[in-house]
C-alpha positions as CSV (number, residue, x, y, z in Angstrom):
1,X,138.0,190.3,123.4
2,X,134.9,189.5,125.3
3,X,134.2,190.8,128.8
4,X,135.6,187.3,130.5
5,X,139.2,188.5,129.8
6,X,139.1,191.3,132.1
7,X,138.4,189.5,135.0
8,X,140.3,187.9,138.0
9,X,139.8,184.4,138.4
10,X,138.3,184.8,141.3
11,X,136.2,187.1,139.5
12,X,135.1,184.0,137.0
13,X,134.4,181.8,139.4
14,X,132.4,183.7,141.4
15,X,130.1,184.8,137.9
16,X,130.4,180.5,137.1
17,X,128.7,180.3,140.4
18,X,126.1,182.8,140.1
19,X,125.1,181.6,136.4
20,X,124.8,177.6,137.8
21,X,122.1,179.0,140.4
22,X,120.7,181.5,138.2
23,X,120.0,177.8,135.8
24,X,119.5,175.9,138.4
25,X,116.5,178.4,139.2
26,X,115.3,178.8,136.0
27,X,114.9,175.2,135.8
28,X,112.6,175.0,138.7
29,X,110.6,177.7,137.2
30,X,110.1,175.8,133.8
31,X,108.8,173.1,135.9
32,X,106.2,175.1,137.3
33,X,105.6,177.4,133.9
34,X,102.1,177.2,132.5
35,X,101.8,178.8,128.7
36,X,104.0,178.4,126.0
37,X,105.1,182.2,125.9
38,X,106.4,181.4,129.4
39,X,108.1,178.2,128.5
40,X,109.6,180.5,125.7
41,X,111.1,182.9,127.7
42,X,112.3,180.4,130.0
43,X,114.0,178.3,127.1
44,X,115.5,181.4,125.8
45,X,116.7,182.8,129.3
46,X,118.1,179.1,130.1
47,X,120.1,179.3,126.7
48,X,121.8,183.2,127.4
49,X,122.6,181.9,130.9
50,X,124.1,178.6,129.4
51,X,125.9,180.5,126.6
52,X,127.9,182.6,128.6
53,X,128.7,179.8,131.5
54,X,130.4,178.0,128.5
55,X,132.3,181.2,127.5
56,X,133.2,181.6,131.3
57,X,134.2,177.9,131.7
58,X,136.5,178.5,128.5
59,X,138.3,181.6,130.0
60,X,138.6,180.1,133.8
61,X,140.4,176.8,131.6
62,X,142.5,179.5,129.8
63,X,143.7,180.9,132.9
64,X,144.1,178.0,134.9
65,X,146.0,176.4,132.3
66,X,143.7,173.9,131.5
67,X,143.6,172.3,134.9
């Protein structure tokens, strides 16, 4: 049982909301990334955030009853 099933929906969607601007910003930052160890950590920061907004998405369907 992961951590998502705990929560409220209100709960979900505010942590859906917070992961979208949390990619949204590390997109802006790969634009502007110089290095390839920065790039990395970008990429790999972009794939956590992405990760759990699918898992998030999945629960908030769940409870909503697929709507």
């Amino acid at each position: 049982m992961g951590i998502e099933t705990s929560l409220s929906l209100s709960e979900v969607n505010d942590r859906i909301a917070i992961l979208r601007d949390n990619i949204r910003q590390l997109i802006e930052q790969a634009a502007g990334a110089a290095g390839a160890e920065v790039e990395e950590r970008i990429a790999e920061r972009l794939e956590q955030q992405n990760a759990e907004l699918e898992k998030l998405l999945k629960a908030r369907e769940v409870m909503t009853g697929g709507r």
